[in-house]
GUVEXBA-474821 format. One line per 8 residues: number of its first residue (from 1); for each residue x, y, z of N, C-alpha, C. Coordinates in nm, 4 decimals, decimal comma. Each point is the difference from the previous one (the first is absolute). Example, Ala and Ser with C-alpha at 12.3 -4.5 7.8 and 13.67 -1.06 7.14 Angstrom:
REM GUVEXBA-474821
1	1,3190 -0,5690 0,7800 -0,0890 0,1190 0,0000 0,0900 0,1200 0,0000; -0,0350 0,1050 -0,0720 0,0820 0,1190 0,0060 -0,0770 0,1090 0,0730
REM end
This chain:
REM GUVEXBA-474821
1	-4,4193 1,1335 1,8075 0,0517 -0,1236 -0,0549 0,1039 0,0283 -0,1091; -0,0104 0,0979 -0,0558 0,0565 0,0385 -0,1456 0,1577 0,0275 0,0418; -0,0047 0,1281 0,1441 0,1359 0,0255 0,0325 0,0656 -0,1127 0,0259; -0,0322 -0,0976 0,1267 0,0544 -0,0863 0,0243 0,0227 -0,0991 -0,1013; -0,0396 0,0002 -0,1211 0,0480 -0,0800 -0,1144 0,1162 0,0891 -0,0553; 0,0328 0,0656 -0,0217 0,0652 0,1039 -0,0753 0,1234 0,0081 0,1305; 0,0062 -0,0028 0,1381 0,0621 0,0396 0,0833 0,0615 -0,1726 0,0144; -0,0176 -0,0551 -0,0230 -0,0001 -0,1737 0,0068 0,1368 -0,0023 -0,1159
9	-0,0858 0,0499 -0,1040 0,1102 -0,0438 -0,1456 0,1100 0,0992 0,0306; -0,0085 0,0980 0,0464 0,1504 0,1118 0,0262 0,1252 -0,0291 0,0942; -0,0611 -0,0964 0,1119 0,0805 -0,0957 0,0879 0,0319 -0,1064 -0,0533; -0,0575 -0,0423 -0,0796 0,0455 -0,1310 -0,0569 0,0947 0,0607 -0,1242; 0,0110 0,0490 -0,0678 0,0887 0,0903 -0,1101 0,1280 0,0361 0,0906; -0,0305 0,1001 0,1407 0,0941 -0,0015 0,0554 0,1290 -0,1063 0,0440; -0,1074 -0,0834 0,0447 0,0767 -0,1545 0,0544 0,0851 -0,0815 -0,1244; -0,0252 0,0202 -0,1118 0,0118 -0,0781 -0,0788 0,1159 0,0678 -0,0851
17	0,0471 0,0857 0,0486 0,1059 0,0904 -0,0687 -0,0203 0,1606 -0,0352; -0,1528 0,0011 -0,0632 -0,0444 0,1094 -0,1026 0,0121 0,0936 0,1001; 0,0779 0,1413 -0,0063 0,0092 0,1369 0,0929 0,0183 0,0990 -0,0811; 0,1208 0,0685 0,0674 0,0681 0,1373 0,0003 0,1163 -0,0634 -0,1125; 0,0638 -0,1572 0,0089 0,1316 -0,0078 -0,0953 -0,0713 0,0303 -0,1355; 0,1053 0,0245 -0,1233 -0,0585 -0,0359 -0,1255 0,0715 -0,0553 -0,0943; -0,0017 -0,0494 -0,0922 0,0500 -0,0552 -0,0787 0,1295 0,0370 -0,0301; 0,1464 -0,0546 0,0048 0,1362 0,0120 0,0189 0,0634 0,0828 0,0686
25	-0,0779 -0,0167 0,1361 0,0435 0,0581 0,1315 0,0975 -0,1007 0,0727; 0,1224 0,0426 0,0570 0,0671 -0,1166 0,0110 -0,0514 -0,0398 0,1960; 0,0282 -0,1151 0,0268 -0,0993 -0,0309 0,0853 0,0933 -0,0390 0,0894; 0,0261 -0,0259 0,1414 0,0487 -0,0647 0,0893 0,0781 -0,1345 -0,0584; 0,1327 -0,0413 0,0065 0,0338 -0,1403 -0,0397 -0,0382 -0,0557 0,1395; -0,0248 -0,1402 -0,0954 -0,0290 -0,0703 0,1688 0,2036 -0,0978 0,0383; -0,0080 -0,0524 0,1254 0,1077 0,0200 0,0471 -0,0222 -0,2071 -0,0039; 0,1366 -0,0389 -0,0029 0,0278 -0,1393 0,0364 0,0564 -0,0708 -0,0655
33	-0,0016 -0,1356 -0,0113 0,1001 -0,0804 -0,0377 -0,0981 -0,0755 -0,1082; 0,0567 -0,0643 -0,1301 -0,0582 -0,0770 -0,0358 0,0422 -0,1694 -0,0299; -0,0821 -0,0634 0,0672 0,0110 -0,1461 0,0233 -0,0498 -0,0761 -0,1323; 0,0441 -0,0384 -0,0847 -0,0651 -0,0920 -0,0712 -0,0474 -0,1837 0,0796; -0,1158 -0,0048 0,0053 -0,0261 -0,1195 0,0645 -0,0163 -0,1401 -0,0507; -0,1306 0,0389 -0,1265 -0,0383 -0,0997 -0,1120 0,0531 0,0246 -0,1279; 0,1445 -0,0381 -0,0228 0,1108 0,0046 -0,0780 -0,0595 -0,0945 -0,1430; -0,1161 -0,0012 0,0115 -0,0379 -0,0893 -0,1667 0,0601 0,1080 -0,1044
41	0,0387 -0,0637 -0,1335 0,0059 0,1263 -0,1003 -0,1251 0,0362 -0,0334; -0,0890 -0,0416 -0,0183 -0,1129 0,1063 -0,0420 -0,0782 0,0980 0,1021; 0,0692 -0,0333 0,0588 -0,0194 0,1426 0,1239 0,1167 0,1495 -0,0846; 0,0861 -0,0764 -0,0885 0,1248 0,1379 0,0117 -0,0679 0,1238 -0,0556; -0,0701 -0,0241 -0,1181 -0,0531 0,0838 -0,0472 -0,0870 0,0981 0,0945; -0,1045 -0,0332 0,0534 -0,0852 0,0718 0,1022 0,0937 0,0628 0,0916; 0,1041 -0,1083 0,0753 0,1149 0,1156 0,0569 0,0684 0,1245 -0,0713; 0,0717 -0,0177 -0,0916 0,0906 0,1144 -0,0110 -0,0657 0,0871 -0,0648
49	-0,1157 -0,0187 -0,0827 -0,0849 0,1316 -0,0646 -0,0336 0,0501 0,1029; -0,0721 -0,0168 0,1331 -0,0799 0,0678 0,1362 0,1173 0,0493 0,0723; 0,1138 -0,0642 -0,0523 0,1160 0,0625 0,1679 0,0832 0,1026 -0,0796; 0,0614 -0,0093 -0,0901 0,1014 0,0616 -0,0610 0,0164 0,0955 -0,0851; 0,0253 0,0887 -0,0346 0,0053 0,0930 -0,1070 0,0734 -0,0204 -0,1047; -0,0271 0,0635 -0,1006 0,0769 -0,0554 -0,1116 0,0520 0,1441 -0,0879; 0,0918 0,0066 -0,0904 0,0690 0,1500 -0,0311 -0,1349 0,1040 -0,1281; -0,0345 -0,0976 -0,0385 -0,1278 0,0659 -0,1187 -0,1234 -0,1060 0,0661
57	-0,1129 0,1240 -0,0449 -0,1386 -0,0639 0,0214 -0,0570 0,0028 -0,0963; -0,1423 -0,0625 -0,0382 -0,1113 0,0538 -0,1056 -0,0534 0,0546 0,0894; -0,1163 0,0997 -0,0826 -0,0965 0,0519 0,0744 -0,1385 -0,0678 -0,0579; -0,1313 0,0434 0,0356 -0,1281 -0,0712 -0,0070 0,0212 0,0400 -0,1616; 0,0184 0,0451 -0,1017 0,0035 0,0092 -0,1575 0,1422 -0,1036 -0,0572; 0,0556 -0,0751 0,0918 0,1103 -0,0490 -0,0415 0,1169 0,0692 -0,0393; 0,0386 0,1482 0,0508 0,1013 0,0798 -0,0225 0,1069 -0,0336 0,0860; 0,1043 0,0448 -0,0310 0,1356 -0,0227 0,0565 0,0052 0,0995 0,0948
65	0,0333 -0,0009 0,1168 -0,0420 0,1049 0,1299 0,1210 -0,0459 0,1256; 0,1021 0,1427 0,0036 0,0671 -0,0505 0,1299 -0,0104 -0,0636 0,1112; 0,0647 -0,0853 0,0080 0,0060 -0,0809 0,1944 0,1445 0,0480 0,0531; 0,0604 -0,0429 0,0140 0,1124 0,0068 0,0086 0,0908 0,0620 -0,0038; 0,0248 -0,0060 -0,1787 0,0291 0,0527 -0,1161 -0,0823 0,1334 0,0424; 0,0672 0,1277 -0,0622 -0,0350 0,1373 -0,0188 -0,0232 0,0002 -0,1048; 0,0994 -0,0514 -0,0657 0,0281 0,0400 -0,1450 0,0941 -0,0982 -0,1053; -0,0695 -0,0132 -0,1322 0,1018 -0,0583 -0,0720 -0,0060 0,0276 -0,1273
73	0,0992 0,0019 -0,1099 0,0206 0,0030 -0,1029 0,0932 -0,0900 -0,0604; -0,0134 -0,0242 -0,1619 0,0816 -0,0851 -0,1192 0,0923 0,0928 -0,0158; 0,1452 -0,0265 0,0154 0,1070 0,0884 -0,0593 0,0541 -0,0635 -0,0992; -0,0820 -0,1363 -0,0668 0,0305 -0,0501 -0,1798 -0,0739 -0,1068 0,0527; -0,0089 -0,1190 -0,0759 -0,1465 -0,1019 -0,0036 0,0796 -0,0636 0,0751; 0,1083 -0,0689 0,0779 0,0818 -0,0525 0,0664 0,0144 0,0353 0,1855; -0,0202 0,1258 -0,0071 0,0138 0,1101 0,1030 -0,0975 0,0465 0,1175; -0,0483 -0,0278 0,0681 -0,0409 0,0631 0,0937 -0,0007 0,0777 0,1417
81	0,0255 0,0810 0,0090 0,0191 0,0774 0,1040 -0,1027 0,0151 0,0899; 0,0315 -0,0250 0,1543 -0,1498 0,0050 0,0633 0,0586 0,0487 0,1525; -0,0948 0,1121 0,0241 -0,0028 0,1124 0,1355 -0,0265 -0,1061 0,0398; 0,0095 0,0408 0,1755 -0,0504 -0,1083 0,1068 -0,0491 0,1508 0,1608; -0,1198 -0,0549 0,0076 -0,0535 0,0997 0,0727 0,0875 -0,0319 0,1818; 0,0242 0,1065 -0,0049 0,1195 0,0767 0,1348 -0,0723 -0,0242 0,1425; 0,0481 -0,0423 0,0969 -0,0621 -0,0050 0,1328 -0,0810 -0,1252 0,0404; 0,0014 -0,0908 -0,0498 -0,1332 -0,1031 0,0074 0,1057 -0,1047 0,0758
89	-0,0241 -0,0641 0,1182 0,0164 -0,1247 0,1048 -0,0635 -0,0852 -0,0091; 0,0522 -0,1087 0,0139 -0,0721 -0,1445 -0,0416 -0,0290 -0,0102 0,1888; -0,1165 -0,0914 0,0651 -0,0588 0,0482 0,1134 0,0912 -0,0802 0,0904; 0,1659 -0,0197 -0,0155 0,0756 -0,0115 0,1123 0,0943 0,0597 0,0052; -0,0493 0,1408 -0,0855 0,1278 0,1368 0,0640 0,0944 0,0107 -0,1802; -0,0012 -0,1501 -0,0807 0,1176 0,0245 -0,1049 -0,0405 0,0960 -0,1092; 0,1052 0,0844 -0,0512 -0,0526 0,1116 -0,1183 -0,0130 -0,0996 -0,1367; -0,0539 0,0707 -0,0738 -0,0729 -0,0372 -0,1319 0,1408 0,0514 -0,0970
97	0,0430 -0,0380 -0,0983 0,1024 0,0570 -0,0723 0,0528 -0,0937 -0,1098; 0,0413 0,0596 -0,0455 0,0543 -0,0537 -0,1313 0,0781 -0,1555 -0,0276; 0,0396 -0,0122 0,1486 0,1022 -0,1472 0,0533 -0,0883 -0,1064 0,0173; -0,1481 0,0283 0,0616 -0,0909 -0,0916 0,0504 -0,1136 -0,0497 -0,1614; -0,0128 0,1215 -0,0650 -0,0479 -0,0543 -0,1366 0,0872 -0,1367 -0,0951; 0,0977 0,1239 -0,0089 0,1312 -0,1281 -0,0882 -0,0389 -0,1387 0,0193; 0,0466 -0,0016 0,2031 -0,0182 -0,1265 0,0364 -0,1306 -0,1170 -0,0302; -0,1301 0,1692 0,0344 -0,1428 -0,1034 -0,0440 0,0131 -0,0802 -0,1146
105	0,0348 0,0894 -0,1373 -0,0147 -0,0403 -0,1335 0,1025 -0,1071 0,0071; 0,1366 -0,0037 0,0338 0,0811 -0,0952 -0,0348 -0,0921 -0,1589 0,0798; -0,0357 -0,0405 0,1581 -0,0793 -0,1007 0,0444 -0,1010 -0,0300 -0,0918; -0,0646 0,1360 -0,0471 -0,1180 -0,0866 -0,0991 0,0421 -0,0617 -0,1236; 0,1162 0,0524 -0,0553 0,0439 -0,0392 -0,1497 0,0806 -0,1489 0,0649; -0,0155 -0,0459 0,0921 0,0949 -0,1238 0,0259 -0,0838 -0,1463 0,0246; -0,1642 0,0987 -0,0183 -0,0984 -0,1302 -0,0084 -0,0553 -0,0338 -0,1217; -0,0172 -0,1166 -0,0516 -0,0420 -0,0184 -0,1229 -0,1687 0,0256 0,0095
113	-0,0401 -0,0121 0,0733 -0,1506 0,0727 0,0150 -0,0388 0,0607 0,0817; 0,0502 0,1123 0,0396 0,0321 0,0952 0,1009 -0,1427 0,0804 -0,0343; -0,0845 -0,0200 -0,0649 -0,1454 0,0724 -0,0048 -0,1402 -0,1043 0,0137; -0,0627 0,0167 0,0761 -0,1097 -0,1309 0,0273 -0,0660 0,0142 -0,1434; -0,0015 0,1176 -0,0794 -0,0949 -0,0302 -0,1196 0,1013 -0,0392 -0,1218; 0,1257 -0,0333 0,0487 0,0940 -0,0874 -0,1197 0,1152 0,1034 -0,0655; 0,0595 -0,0894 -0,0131 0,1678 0,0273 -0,0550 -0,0180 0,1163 -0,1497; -0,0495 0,0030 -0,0903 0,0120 0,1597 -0,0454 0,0095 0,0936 0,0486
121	-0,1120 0,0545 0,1265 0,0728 0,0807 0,1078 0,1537 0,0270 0,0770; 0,0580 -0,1286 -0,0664 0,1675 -0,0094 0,0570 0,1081 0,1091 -0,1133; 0,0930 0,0996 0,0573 0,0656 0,0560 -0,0455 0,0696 -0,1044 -0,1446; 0,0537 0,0518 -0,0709 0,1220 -0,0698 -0,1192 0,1154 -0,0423 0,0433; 0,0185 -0,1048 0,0671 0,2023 0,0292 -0,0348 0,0493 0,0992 -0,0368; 0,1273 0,0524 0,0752 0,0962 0,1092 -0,0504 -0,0550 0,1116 0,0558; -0,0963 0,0720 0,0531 -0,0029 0,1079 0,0626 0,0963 0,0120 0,1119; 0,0358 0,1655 -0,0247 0,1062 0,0346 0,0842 -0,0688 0,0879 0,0772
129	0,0162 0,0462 0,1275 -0,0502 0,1065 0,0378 0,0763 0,0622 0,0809; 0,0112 0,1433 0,0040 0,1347 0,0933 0,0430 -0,0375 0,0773 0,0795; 0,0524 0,0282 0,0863 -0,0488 0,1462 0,1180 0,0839 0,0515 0,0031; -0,1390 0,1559 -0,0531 0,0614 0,1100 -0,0424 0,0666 0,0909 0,0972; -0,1020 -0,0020 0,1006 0,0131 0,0301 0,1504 -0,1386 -0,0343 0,0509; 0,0038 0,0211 0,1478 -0,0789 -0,0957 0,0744 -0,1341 0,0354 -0,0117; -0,0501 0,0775 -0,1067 -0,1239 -0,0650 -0,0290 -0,0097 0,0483 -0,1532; 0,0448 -0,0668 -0,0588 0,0434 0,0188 -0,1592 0,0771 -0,1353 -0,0386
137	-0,1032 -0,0909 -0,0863 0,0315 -0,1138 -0,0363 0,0117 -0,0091 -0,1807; 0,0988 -0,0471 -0,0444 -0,0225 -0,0007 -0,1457 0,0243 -0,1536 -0,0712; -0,1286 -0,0331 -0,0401 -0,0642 -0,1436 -0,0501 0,0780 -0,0322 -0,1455; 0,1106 -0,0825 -0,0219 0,0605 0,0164 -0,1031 -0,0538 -0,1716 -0,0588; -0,0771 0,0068 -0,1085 -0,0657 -0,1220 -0,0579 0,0659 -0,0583 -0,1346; 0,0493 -0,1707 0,0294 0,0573 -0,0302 -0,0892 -0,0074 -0,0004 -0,1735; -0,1625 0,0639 0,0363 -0,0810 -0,0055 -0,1402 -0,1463 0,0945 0,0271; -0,0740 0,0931 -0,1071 -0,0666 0,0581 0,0240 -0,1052 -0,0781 0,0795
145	-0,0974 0,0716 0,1079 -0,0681 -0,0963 0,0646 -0,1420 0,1244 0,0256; -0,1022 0,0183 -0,1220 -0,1069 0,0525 0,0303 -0,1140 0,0040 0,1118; 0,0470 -0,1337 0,0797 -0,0643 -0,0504 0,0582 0,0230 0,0443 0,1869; 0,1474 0,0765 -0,0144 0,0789 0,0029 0,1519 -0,0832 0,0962 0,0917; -0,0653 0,0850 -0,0580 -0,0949 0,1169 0,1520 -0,0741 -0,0943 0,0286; -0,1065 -0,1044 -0,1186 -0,0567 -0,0721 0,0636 0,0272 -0,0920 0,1051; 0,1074 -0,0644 -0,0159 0,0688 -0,0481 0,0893 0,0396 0,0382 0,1445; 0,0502 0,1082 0,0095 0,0278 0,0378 0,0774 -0,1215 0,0440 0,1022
153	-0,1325 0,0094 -0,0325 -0,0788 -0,0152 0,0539 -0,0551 -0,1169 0,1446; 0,0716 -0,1544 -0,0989 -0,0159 -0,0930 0,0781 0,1362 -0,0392 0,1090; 0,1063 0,0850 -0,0002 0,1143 -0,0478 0,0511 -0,0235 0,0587 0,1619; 0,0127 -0,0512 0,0549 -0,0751 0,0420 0,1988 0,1548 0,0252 0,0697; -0,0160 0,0834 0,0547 0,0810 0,0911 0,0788 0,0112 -0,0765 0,1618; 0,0831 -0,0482 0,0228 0,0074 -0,0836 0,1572 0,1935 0,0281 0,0837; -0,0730 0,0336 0,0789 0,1952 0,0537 0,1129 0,0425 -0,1411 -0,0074; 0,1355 0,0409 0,0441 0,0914 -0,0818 -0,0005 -0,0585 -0,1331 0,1259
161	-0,0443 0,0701 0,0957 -0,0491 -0,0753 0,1163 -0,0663 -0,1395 -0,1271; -0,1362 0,0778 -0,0194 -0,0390 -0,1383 -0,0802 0,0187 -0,0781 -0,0930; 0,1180 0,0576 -0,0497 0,0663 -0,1020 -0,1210 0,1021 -0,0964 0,0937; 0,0584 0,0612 0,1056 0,0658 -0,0650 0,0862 -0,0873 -0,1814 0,0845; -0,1009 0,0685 0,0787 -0,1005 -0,0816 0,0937 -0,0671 -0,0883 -0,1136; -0,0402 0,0198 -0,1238 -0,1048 -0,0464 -0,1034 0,0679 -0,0001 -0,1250; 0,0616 0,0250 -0,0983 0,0549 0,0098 -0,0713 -0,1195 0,0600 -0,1241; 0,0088 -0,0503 -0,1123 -0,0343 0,0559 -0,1215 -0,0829 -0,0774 -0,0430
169	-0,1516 -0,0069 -0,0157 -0,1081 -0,1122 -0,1104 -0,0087 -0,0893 0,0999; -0,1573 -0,0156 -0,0490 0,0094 -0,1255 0,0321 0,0544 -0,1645 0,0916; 0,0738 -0,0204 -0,1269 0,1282 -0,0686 0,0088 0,0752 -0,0289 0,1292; 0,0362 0,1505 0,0615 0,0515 0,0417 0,1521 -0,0829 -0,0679 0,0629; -0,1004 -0,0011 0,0226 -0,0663 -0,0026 0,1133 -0,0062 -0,1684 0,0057
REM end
């Protein structure tokens, strides 16, 4: 009785994901199109956190932890310079790069509540942002902004396809 309890829970662990992967093993992408159907806004939130990547993450201690982003640094309280990790396809073939960020950040800075948890999350007026080369972006802020990695946390990464078909927030849909 004992094995077959024990042989029970190891198939079910199996089935359920638990194996051979381990923790930040990168895994099969899955393949297809995405349809937005039930276009309410309080759906946006649950969408673009589950679908999209974003250039900085936290981690489970609330640390600042690459997505995207490789790398970034302050080159004066105004300044930010930020790597952009090399090789990554959005899942209809388009590259990831320095042209498709710009664009993200500029759609989101064009909504007045372009964050479901509210407009402080919205960039300042006057940010400039420059490409350095195609994956080297430099965040030029009209005024010191302590607040911008955090930020950049919440800003979601989407191809041209879906800014095209769906546009930006909410709002779009």
């Amino acid at each position: 009785m004992q094995k077959l309890s024990v042989g029970s829970l190891v198939v079910m662990l199996v089935a359920l994901g638990w194996g051979t992967s381990g923790m930040g093993q990168e895994l099969p992408v899955p393949r297809g199109e995405l349809r937005v159907v039930d276009k309410d806004t309080a759906n946006y939130g649950s969408l673009v956190y589950n679908i999209f990547e974003h250039l900085i993450d936290l981690d489970k201690d609330g640390k600042l932890v690459p997505g995207l982003a490789t790398s970034w640094r302050w080159l004066d309280d105004r300044t930010l310079e930020v790597h952009l990790r090399q090789g990554v396809k959005f899942h209809s073939g388009e590259a990831f790069d320095a042209e498709i960020v710009k664009l993200n950040v500029e759609e989101t800075m064009q909504l007045r509540d372009a964050f479901i948890l509210g407009e402080f999350l919205n960039f300042k007026p006057g940010l400039r942002i420059d490409i350095l080369d195609p994956y080297t972006l430099r965040f030029v802020f009209a005024e010191p902004d302590g607040t911008a990695l955090a930020r950049l946390t919440y800003v979601h990464m989407a191809s041209r396809q879906f800014l095209r078909e769906f546009g930006w927030g909410g709002k779009q849909w």
